[in-house]
mmCIF file of the N, C-alpha and C atoms, coordinates in Angstrom:
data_MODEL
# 
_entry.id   MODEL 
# 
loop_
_atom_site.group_PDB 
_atom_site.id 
_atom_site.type_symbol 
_atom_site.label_atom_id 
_atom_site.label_alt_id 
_atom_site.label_comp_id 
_atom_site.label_asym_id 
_atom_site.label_entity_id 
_atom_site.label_seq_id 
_atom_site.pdbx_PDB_ins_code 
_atom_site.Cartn_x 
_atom_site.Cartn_y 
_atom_site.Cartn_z 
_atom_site.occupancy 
_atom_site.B_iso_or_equiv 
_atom_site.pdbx_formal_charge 
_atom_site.auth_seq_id 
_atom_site.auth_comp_id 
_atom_site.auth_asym_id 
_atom_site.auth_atom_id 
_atom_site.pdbx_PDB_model_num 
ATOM 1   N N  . UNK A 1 1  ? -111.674 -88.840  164.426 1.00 0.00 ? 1  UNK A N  1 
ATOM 2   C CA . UNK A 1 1  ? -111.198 -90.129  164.008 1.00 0.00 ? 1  UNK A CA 1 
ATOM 3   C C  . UNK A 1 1  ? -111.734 -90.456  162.616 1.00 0.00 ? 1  UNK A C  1 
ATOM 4   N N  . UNK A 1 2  ? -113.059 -90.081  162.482 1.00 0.00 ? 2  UNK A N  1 
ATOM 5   C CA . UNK A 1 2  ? -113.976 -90.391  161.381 1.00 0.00 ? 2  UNK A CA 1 
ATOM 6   C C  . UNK A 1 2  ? -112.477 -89.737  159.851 1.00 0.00 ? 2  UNK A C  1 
ATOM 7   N N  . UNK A 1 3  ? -112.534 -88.341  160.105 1.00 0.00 ? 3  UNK A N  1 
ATOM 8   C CA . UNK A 1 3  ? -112.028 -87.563  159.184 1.00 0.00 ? 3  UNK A CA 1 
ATOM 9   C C  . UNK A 1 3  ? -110.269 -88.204  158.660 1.00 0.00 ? 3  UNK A C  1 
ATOM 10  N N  . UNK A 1 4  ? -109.358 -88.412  159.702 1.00 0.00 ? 4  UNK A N  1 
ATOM 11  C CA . UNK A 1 4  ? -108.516 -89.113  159.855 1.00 0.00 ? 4  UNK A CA 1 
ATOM 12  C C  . UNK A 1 4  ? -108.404 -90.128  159.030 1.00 0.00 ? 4  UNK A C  1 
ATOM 13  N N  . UNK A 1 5  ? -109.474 -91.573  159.435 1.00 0.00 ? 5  UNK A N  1 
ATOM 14  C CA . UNK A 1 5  ? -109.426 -92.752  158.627 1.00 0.00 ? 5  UNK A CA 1 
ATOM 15  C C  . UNK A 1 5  ? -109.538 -92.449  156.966 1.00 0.00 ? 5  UNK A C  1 
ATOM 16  N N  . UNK A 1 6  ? -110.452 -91.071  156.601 1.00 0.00 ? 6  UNK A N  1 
ATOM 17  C CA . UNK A 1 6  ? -110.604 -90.860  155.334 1.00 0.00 ? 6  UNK A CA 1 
ATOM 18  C C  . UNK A 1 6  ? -109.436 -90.184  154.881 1.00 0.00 ? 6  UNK A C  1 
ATOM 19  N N  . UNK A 1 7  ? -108.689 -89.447  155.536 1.00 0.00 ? 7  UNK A N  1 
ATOM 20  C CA . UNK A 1 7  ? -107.249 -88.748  155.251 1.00 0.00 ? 7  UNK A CA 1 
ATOM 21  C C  . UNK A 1 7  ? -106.464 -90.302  154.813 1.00 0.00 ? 7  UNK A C  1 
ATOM 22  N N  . UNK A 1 8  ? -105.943 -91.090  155.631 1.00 0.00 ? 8  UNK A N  1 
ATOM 23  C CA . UNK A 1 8  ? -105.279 -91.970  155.199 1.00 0.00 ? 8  UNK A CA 1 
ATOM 24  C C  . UNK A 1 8  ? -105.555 -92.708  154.543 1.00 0.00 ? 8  UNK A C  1 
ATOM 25  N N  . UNK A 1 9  ? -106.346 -93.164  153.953 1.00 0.00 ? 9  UNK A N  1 
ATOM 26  C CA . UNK A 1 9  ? -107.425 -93.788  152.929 1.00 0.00 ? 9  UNK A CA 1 
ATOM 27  C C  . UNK A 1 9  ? -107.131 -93.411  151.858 1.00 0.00 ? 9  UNK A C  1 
ATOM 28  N N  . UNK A 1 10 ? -106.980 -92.300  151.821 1.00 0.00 ? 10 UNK A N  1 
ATOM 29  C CA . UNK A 1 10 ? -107.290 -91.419  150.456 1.00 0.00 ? 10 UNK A CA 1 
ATOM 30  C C  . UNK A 1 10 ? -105.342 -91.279  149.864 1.00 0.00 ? 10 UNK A C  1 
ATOM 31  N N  . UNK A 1 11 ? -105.033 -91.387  151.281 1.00 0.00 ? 11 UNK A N  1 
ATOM 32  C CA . UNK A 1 11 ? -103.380 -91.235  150.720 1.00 0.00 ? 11 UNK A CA 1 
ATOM 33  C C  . UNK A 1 11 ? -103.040 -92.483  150.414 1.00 0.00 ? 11 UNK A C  1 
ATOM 34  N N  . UNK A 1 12 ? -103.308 -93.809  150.829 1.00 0.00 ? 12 UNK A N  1 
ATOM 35  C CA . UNK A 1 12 ? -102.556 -94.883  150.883 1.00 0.00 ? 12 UNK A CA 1 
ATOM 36  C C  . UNK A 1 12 ? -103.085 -95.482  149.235 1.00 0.00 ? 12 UNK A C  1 
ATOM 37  N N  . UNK A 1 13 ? -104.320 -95.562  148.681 1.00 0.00 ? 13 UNK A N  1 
ATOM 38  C CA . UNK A 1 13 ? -104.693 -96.271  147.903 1.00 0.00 ? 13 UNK A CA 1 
ATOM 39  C C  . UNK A 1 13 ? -104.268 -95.840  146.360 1.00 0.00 ? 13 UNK A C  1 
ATOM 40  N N  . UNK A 1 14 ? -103.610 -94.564  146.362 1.00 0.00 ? 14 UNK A N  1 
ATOM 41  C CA . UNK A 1 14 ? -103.310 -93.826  145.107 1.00 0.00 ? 14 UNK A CA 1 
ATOM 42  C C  . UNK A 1 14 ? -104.702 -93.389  144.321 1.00 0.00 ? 14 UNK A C  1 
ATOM 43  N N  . UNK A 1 15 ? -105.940 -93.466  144.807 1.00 0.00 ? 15 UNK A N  1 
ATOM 44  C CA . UNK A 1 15 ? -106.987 -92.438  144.659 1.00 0.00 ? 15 UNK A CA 1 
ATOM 45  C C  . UNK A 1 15 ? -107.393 -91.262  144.526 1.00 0.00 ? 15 UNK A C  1 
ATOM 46  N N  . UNK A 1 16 ? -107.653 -90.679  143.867 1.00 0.00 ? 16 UNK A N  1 
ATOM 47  C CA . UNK A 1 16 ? -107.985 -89.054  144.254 1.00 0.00 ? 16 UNK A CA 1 
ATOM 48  C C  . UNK A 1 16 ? -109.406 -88.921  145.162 1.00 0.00 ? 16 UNK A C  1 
ATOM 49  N N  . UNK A 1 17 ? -110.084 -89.865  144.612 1.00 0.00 ? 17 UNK A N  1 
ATOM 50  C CA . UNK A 1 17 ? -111.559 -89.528  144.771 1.00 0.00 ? 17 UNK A CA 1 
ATOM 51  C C  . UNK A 1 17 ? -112.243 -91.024  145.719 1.00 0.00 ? 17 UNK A C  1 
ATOM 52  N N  . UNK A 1 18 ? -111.932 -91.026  146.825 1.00 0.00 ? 18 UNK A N  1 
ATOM 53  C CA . UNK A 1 18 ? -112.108 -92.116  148.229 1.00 0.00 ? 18 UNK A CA 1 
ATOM 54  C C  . UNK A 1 18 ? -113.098 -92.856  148.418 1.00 0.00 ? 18 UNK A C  1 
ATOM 55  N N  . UNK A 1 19 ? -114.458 -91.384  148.108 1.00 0.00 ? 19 UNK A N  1 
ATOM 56  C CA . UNK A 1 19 ? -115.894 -91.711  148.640 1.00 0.00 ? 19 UNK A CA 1 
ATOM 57  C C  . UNK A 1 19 ? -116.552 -92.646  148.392 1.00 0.00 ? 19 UNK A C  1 
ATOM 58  N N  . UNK A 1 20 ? -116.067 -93.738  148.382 1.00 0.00 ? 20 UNK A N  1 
ATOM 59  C CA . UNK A 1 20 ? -116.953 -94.802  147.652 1.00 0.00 ? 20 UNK A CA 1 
ATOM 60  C C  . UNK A 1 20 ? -116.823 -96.349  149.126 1.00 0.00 ? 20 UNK A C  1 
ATOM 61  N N  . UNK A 1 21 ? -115.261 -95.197  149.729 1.00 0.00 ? 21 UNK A N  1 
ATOM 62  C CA . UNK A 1 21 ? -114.539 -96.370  150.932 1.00 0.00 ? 21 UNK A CA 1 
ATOM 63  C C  . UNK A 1 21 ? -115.588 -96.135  152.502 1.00 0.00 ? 21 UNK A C  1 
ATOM 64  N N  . UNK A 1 22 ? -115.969 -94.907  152.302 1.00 0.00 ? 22 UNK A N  1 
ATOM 65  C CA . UNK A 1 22 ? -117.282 -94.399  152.981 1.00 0.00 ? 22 UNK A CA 1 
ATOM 66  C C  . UNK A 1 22 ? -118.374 -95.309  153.593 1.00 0.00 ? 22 UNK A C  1 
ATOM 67  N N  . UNK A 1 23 ? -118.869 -95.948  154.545 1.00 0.00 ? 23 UNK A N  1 
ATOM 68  C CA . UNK A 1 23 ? -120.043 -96.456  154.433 1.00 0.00 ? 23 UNK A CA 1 
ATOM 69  C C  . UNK A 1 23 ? -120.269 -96.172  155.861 1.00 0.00 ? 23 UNK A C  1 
ATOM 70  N N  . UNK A 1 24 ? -121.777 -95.103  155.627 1.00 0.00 ? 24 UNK A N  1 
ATOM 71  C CA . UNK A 1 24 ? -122.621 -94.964  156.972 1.00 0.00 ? 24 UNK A CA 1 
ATOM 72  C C  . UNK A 1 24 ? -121.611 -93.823  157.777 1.00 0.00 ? 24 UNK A C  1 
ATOM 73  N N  . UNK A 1 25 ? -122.388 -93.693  158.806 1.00 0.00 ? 25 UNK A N  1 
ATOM 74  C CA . UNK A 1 25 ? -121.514 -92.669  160.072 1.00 0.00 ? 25 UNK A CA 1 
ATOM 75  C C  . UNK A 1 25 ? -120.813 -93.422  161.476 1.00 0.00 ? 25 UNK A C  1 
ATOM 76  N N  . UNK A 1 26 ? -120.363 -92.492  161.456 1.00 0.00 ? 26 UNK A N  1 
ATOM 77  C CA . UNK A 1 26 ? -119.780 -92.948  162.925 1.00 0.00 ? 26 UNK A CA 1 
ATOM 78  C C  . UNK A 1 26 ? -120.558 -93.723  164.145 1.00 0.00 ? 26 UNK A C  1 
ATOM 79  N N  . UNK A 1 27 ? -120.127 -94.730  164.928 1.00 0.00 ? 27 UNK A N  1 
ATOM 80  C CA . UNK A 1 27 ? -121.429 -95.126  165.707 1.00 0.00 ? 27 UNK A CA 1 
ATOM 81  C C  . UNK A 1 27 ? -120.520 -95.999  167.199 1.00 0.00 ? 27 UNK A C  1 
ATOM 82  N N  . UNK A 1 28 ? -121.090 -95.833  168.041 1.00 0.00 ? 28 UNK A N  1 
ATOM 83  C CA . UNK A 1 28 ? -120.408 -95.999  169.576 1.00 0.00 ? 28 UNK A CA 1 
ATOM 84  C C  . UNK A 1 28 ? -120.836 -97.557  169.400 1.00 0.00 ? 28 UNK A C  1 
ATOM 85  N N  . UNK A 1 29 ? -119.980 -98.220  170.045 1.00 0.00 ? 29 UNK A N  1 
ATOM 86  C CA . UNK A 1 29 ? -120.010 -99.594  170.468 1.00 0.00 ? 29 UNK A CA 1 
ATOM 87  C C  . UNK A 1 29 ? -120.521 -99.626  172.144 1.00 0.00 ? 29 UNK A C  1 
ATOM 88  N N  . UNK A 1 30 ? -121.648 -99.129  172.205 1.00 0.00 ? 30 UNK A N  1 
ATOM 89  C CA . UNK A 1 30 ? -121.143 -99.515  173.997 1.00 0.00 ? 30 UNK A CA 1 
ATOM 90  C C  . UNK A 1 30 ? -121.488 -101.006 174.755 1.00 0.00 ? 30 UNK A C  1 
ATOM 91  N N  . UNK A 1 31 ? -120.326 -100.366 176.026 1.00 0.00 ? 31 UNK A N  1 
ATOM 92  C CA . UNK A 1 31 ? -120.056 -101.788 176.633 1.00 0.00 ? 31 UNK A CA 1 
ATOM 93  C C  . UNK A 1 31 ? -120.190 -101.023 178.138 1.00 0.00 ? 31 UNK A C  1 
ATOM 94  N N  . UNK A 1 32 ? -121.565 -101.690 178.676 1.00 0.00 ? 32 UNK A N  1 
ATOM 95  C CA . UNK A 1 32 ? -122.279 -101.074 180.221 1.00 0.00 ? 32 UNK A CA 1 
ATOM 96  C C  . UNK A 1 32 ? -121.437 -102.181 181.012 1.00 0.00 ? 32 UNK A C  1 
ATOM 97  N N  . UNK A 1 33 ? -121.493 -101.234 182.698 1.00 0.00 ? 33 UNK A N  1 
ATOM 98  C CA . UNK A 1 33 ? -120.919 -102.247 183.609 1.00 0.00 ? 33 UNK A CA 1 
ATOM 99  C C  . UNK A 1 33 ? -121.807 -103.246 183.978 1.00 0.00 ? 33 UNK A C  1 
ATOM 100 N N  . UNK A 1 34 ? -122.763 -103.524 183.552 1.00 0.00 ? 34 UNK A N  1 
ATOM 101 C CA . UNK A 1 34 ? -123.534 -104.349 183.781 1.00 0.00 ? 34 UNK A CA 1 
ATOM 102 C C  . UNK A 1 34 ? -122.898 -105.786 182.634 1.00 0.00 ? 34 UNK A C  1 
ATOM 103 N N  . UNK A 1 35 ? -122.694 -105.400 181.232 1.00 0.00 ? 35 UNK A N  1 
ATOM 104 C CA . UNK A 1 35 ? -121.911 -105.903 180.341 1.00 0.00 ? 35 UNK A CA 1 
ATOM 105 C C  . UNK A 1 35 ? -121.185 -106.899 180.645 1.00 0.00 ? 35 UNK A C  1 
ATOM 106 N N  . UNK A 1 36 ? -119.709 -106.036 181.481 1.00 0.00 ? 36 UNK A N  1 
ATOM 107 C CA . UNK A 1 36 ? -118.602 -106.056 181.989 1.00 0.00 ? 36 UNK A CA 1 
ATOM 108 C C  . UNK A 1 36 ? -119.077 -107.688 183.135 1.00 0.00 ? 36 UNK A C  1 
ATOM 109 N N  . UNK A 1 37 ? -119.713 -107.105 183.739 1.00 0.00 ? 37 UNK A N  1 
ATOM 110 C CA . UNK A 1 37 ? -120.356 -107.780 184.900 1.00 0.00 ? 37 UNK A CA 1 
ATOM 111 C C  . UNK A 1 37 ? -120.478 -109.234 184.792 1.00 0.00 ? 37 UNK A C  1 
ATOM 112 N N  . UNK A 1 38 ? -121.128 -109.495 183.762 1.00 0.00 ? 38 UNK A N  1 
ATOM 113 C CA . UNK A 1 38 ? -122.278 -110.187 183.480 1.00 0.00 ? 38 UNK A CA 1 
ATOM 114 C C  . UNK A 1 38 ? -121.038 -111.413 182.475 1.00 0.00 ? 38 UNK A C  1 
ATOM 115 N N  . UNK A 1 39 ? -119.691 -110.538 181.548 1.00 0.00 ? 39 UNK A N  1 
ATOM 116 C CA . UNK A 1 39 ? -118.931 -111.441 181.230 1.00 0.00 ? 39 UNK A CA 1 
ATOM 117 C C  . UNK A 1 39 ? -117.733 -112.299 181.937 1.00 0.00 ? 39 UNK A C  1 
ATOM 118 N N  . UNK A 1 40 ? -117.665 -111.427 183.167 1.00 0.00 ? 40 UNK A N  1 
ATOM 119 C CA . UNK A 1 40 ? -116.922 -111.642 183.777 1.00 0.00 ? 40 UNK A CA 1 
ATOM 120 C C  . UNK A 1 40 ? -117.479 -113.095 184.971 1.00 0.00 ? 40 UNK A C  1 
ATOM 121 N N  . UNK A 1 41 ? -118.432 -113.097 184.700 1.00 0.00 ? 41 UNK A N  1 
ATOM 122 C CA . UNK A 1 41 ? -119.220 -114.233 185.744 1.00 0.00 ? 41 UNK A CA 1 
ATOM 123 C C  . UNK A 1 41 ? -119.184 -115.256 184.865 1.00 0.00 ? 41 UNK A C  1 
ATOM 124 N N  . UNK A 1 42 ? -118.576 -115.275 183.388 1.00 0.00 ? 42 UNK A N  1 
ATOM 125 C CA . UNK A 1 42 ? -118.659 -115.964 182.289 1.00 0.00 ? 42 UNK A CA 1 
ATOM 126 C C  . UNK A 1 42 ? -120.111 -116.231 181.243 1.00 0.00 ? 42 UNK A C  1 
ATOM 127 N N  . UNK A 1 43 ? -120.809 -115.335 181.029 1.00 0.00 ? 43 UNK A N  1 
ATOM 128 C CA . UNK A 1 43 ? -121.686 -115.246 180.005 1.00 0.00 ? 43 UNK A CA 1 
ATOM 129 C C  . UNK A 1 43 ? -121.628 -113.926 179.153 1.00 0.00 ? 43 UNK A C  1 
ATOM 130 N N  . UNK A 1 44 ? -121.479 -114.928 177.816 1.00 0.00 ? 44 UNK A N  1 
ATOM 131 C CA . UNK A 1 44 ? -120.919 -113.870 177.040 1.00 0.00 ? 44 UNK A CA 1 
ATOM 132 C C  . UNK A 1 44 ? -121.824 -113.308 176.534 1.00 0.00 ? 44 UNK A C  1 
ATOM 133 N N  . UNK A 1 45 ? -121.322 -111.915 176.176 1.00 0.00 ? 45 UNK A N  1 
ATOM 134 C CA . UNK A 1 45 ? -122.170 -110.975 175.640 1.00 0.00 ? 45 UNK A CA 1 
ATOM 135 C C  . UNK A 1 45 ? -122.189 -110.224 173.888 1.00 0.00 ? 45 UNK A C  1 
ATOM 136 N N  . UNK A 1 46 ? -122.879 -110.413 173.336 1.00 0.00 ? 46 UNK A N  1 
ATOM 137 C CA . UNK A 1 46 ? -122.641 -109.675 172.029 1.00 0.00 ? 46 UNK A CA 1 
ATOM 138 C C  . UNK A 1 46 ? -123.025 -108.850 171.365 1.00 0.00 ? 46 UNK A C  1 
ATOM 139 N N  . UNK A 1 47 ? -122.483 -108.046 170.783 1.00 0.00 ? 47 UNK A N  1 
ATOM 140 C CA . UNK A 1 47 ? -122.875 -106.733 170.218 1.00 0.00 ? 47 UNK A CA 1 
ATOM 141 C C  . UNK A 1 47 ? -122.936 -106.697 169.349 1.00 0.00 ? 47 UNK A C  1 
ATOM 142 N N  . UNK A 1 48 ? -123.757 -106.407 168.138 1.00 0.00 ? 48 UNK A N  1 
ATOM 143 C CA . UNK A 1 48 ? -123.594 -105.824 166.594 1.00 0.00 ? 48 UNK A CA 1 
ATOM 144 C C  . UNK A 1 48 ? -124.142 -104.491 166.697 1.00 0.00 ? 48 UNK A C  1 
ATOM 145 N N  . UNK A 1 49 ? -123.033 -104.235 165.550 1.00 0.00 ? 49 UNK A N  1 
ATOM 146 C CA . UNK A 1 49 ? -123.508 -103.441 164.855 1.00 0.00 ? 49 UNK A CA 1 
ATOM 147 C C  . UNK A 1 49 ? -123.613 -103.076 163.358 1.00 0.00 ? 49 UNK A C  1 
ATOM 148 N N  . UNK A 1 50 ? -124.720 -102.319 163.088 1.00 0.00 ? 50 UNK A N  1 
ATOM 149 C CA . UNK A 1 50 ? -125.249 -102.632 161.803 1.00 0.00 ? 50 UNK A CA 1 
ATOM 150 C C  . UNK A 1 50 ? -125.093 -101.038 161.313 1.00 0.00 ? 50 UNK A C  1 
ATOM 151 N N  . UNK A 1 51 ? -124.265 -100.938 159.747 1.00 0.00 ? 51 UNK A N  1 
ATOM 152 C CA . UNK A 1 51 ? -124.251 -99.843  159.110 1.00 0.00 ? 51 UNK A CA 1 
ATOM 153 C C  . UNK A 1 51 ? -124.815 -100.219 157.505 1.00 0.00 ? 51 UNK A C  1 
ATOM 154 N N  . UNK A 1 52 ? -125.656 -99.219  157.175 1.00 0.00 ? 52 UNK A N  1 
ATOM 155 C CA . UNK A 1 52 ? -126.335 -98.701  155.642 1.00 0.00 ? 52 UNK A CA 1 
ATOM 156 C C  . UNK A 1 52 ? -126.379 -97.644  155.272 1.00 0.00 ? 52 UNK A C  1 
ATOM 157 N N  . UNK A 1 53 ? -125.951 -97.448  154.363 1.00 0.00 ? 53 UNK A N  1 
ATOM 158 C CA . UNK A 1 53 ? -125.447 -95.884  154.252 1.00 0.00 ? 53 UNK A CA 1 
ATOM 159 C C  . UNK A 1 53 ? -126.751 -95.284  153.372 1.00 0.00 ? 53 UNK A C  1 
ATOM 160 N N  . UNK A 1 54 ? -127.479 -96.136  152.910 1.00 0.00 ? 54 UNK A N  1 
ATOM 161 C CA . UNK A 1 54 ? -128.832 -95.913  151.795 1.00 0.00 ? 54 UNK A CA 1 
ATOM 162 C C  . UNK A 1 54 ? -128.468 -96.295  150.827 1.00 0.00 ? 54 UNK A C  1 
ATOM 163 N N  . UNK A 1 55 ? -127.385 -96.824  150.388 1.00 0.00 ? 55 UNK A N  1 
ATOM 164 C CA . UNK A 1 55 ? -126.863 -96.824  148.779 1.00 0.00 ? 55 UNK A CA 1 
ATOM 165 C C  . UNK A 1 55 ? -126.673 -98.580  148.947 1.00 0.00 ? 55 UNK A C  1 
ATOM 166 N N  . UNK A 1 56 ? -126.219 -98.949  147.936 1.00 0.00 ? 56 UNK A N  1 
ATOM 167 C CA . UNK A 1 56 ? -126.159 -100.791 148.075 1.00 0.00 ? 56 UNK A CA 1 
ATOM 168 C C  . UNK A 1 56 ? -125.154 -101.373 148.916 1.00 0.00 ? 56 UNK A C  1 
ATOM 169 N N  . UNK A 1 57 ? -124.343 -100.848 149.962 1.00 0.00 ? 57 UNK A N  1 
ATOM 170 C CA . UNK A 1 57 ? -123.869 -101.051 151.439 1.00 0.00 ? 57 UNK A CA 1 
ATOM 171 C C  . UNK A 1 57 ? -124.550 -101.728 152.148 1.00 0.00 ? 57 UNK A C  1 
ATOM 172 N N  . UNK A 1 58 ? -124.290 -102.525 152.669 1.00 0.00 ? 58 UNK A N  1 
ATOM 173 C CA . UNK A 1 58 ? -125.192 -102.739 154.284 1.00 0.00 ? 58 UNK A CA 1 
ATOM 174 C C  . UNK A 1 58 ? -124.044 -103.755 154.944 1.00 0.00 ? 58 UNK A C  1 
ATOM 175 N N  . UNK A 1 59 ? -123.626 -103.253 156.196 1.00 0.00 ? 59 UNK A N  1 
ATOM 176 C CA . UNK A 1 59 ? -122.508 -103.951 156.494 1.00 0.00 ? 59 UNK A CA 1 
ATOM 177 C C  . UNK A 1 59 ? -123.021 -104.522 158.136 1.00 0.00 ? 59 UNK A C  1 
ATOM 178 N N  . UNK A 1 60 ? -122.948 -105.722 158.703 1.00 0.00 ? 60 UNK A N  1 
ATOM 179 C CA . UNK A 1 60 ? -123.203 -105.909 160.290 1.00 0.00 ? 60 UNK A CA 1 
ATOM 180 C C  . UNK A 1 60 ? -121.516 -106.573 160.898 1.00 0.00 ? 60 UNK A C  1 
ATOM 181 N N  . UNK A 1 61 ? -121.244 -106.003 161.722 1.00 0.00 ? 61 UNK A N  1 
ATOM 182 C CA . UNK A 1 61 ? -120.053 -106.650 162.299 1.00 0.00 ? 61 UNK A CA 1 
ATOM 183 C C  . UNK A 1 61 ? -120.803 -106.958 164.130 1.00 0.00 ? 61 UNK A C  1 
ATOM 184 N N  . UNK A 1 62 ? -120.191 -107.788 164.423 1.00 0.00 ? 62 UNK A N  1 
ATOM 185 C CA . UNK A 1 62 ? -120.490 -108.736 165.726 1.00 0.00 ? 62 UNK A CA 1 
ATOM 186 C C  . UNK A 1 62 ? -119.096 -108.738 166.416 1.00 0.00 ? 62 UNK A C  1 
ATOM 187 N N  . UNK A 1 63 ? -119.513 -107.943 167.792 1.00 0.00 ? 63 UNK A N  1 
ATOM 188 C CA . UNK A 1 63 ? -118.422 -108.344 169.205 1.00 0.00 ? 63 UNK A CA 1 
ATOM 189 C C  . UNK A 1 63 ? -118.998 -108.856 169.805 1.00 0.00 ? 63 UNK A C  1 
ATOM 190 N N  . UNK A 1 64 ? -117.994 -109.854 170.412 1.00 0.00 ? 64 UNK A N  1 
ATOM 191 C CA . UNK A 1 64 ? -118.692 -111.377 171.709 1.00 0.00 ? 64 UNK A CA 1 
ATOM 192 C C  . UNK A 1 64 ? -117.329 -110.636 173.242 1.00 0.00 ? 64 UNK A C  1 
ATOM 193 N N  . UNK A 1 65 ? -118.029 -110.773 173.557 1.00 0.00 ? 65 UNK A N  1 
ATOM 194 C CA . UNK A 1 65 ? -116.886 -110.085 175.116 1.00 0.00 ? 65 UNK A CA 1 
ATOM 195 C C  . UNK A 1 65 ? -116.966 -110.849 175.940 1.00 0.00 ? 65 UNK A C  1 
ATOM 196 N N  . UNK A 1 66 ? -115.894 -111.788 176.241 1.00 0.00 ? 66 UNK A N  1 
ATOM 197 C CA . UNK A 1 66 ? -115.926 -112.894 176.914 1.00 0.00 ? 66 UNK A CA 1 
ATOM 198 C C  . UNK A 1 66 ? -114.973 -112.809 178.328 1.00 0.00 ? 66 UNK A C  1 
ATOM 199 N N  . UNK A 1 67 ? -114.969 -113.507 179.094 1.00 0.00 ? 67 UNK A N  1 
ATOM 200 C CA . UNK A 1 67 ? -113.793 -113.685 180.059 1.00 0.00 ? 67 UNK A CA 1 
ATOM 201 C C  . UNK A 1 67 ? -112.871 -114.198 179.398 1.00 0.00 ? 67 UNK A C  1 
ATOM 202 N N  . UNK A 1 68 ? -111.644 -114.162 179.863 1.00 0.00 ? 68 UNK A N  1 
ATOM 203 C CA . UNK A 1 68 ? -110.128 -114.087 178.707 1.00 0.00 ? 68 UNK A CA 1 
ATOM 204 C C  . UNK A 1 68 ? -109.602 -115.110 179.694 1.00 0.00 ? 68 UNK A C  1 
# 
């Protein structure tokens, strides 16, 4: 998937040279049945996650998993 997102990346923007759209590695979001559990009784749960690639990047994105 990783390789993919950089394939289309690289085609869509009229770029030759992408690496800059790059930040950090690949990284699992997980969501335990305990998670599941626990939102479904209605308390929500949230996840970040945090990418730095070492260079002046640093990105945190936040999931809240709620009952719907």
């Amino acid at each position: 998937m990783f390789d993919h997102i950089g394939s289309v990346a690289e085609s869509t923007d009229g770029w030759t040279d992408n690496a800059d759209e790059r930040v950090g590695g690949v990284q699992e979001l997980r969501i335990t049945a305990a998670n599941l559990a626990a939102a479904h009784t209605g308390t929500p749960i949230v996840k970040t996650l945090e990418v730095n690639d070492g260079g002046d990047g640093r990105y945190r994105t936040y999931y809240r998993l709620t009952r719907g």
